[in-house]
C-alpha positions in Angstrom: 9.8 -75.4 80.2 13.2 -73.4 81.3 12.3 -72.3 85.1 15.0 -70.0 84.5 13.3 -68.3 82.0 10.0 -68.6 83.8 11.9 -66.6 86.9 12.9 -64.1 84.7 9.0 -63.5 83.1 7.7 -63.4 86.4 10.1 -61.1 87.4 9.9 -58.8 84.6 6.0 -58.9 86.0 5.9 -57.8 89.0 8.6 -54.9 88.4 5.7 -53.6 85.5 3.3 -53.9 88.1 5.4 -52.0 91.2 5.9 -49.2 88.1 2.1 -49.2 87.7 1.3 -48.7 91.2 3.9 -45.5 91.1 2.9 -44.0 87.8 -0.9 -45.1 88.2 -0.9 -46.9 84.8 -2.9 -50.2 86.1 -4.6 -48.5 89.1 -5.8 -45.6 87.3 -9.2 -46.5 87.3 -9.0 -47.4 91.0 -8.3 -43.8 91.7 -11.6 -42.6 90.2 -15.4 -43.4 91.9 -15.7 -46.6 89.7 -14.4 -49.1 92.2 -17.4 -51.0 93.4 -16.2 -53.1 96.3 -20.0 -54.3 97.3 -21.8 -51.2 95.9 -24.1 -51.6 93.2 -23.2 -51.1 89.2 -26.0 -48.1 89.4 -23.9 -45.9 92.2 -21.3 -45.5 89.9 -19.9 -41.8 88.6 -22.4 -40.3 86.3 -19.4 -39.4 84.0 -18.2 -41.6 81.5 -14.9 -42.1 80.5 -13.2 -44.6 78.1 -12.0 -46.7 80.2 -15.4 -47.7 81.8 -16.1 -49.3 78.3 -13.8 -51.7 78.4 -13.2 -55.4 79.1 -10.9 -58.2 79.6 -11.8 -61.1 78.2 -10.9 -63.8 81.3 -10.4 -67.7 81.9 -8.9 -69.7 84.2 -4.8 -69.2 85.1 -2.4 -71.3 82.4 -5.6 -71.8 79.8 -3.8 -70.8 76.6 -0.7 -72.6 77.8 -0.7 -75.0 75.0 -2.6 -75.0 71.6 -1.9 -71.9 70.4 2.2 -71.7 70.1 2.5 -69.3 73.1 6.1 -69.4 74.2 5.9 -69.0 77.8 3.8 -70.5 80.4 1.0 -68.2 82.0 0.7 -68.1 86.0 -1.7 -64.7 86.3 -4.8 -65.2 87.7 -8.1 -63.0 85.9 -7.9 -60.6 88.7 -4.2 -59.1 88.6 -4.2 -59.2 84.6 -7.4 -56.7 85.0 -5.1 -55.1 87.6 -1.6 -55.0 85.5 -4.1 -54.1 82.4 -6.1 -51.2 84.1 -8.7 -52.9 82.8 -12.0 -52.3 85.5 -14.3 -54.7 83.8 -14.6 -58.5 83.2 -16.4 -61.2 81.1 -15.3 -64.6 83.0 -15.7 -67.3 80.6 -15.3 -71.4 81.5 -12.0 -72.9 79.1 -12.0 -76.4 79.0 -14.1 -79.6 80.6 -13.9 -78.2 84.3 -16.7 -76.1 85.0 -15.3 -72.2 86.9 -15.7 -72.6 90.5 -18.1 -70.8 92.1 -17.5 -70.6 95.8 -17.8 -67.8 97.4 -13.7 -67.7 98.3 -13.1 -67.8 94.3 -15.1 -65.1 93.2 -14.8 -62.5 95.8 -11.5 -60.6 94.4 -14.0 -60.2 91.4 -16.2 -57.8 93.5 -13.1 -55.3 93.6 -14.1 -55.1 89.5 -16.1 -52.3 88.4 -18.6 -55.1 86.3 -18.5 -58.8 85.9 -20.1 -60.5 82.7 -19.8 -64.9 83.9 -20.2 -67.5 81.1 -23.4 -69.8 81.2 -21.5 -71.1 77.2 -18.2 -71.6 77.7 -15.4 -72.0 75.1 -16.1 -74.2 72.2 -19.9 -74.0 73.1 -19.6 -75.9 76.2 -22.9 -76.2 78.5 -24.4 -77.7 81.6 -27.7 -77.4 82.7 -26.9 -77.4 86.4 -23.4 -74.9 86.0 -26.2 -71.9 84.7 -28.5 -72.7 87.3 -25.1 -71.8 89.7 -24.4 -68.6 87.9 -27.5 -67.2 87.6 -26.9 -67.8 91.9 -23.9 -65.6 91.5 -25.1 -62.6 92.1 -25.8 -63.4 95.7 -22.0 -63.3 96.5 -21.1 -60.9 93.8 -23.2 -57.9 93.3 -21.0 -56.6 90.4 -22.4 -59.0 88.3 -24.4 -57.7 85.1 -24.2 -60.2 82.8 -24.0 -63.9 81.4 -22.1 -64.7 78.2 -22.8 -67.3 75.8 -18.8 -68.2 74.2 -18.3 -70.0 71.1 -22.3 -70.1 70.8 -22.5 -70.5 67.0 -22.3 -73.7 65.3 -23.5 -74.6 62.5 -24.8 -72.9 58.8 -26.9 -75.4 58.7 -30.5 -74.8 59.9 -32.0 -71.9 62.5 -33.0 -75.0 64.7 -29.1 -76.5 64.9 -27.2 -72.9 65.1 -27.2 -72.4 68.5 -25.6 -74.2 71.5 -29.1 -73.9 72.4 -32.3 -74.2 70.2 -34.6 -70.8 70.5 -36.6 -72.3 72.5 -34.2 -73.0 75.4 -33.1 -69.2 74.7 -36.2 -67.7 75.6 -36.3 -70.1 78.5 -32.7 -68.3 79.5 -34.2 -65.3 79.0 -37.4 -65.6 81.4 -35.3 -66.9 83.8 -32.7 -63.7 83.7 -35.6 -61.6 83.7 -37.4 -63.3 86.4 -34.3 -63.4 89.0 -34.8 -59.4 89.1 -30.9 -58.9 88.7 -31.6 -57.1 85.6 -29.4 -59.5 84.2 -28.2 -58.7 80.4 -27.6 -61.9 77.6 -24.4 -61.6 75.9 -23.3 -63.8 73.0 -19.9 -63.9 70.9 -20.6 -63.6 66.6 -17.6 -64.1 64.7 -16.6 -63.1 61.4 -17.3 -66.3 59.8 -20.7 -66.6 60.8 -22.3 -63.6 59.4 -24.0 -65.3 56.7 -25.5 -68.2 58.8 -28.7 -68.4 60.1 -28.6 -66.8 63.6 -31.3 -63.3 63.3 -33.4 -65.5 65.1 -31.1 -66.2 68.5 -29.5 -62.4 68.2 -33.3 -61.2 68.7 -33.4 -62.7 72.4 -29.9 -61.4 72.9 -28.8 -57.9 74.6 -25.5 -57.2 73.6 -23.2 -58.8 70.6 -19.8 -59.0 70.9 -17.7 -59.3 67.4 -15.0 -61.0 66.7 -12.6 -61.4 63.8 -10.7 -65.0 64.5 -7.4 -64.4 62.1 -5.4 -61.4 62.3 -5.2 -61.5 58.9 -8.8 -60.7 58.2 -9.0 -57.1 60.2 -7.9 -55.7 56.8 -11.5 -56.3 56.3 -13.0 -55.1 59.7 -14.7 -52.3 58.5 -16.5 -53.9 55.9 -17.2 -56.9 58.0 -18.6 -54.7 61.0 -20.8 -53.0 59.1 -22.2 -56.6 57.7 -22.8 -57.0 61.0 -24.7 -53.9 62.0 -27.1 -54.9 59.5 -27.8 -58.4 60.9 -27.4 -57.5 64.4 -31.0 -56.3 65.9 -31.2 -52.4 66.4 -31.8 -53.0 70.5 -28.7 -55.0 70.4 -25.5 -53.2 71.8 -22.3 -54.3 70.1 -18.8 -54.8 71.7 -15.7 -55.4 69.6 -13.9 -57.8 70.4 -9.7 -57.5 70.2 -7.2 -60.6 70.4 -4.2 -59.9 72.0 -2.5 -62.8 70.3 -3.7 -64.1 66.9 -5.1 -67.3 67.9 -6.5 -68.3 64.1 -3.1 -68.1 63.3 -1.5 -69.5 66.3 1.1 -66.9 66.2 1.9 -62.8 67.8 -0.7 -60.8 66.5 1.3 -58.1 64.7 1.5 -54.4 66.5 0.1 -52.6 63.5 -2.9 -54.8 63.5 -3.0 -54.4 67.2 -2.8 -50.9 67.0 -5.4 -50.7 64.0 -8.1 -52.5 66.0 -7.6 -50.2 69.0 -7.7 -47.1 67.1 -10.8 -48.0 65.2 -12.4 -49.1 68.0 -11.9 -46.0 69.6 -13.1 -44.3 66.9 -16.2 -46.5 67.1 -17.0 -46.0 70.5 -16.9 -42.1 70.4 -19.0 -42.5 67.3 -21.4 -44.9 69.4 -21.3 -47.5 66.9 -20.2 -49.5 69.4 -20.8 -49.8 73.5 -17.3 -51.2 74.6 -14.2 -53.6 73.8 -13.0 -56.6 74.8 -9.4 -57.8 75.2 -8.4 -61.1 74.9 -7.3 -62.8 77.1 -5.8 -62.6 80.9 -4.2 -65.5 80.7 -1.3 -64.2 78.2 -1.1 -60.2 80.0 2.2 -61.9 82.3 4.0 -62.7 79.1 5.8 -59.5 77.9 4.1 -60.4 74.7 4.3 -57.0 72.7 0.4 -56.5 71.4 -0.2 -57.2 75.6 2.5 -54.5 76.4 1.3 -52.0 73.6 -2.5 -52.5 74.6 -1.7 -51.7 78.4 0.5 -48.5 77.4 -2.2 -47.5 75.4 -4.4 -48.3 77.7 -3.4 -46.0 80.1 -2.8 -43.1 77.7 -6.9 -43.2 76.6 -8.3 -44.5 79.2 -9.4 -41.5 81.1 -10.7 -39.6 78.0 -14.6 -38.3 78.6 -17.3 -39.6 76.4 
């Protein structure tokens, strides 16, 4: 790509975060008592605000630098997109064949995050036996930790046995072992909109929390019919997240601002309501782009984030 261009990106970064630092925009939630450092998720401010309910959806720096018709190339790691966002929470999720590291140097800025959801499914279903046995270590070094997520987990109409990543029987397995490691560990799991007439009741019973997701922009004209689908096949002990693209990835092209703006809004709506528990933004590897959903997101952001619930 142009490096020219590139420069000018980064550039126009770091001056939006030097403006956040003065106007408190990305660091507002450092300024409250959520900021864990190495405390523990239950010392946290009694109060809840809006901002505590949300999450940015994270993967490794430069992952959504090709395949999706992005124009510029990413360089922000998962850590200073939560920070440039104001974002205090994070679902880390494994992109690609290389498994996320897990040393102890890599994950420590993540303890400077109010919570931390890692991947044990990465994108595109993506497993390894050996890689959840790690995470479900994690804790050790990163006490923030509350969950593991199961990405892209869904895959097939076909049968109950073959539309999981993993059968129901390696599920439950999951689950003793989360409840046995006495991190009061919680099982999350992505559901899109497409898979709301398969056969998955069965694997959202062993879950904890659902998060939704509508894969083309084009289809949130349809989100509040297709969320309350969803309520109905989700188990009641099931919280549910929505989940917000930042750039319309079924498309492969800018998710427009009205859309953008309609999915906040009715989120927000959702959450005060409690049909909902949170929402996720997607994803910290496009929030250095001065894409304009990232930039309208992060104003708005900052303008509800410090609303009591």
């Amino acid at each position: 790509m142009n490096s020219n261009l590139f420069n000018v990106n980064r550039r126009k970064f770091i001056r939006g975060m030097t403006k956040a630092l003065g106007a408190g925009v990305g660091l507002a939630w450092l300024n409250s008592k959520n900021v864990l450092g190495d405390e523990k998720p239950d010392s946290r401010q009694k109060k809840s605000i809006v901002r505590d309910r949300f999450w940015l959806w994270g993967h490794e720096t430069g992952s959504h630098n090709t395949g999706f018709n992005i124009p510029l190339q990413s360089r922000v790691t998962p850590v200073e997109a939560a920070f440039y966002m104001g974002i205090p929470n994070m679902i880390m999720v494994r992109y690609g064949k290389n498994a996320l590291s897990l040393d102890k140097q890599y994950v420590l800025p993540f303890r400077g995050l109010r919570e931390v959801v890692w991947s044990v499914v990465g994108a595109g279903g993506s497993k390894d036996s050996d890689e959840t046995t790690r995470v479900l270590q994690l804790p050790g070094n990163l006490p923030n930790m509350t969950g593991v997520m199961m990405d892209d987990f869904f895959r097939s109409a076909k049968s109950v046995q073959d539309a999981g990543a993993l059968s129901t029987a390696e599920l439950t397995t999951l689950c003793k072992r989360l409840s046995g490691s006495g991190r009061g560990l919680k099982l999350w799991v992505v559901l899109y909109d497409g898979q709301l007439d398969w056969p998955v009741k069965e694997h959202l019973e062993l879950c904890n929390k659902v998060t939704y997701w509508t894969w083309k922009a084009d289809n949130l004209k349809n989100l509040e019919s297709t969320f309350a689908k969803m309520e109905k096949l989700v188990p009641q002990k099931c919280g549910k997240v929505l989940g917000c693209y930042m750039w319309d990835y079924g498309g492969k092209k800018p998710m427009p601002l009205d859309l953008m703006k309609y999915q906040c809004e009715t989120g927000l709506r959702w959450l005060k309501e409690g049909r909902i528990e949170g929402m996720i933004f997607l994803a910290s590897c496009i929030c250095d782009l001065d894409i304009e959903a990232v930039e309208w997101t992060r104003k708005w952001i900052s303008e509800v984030g410090n609303v009591e619930l």
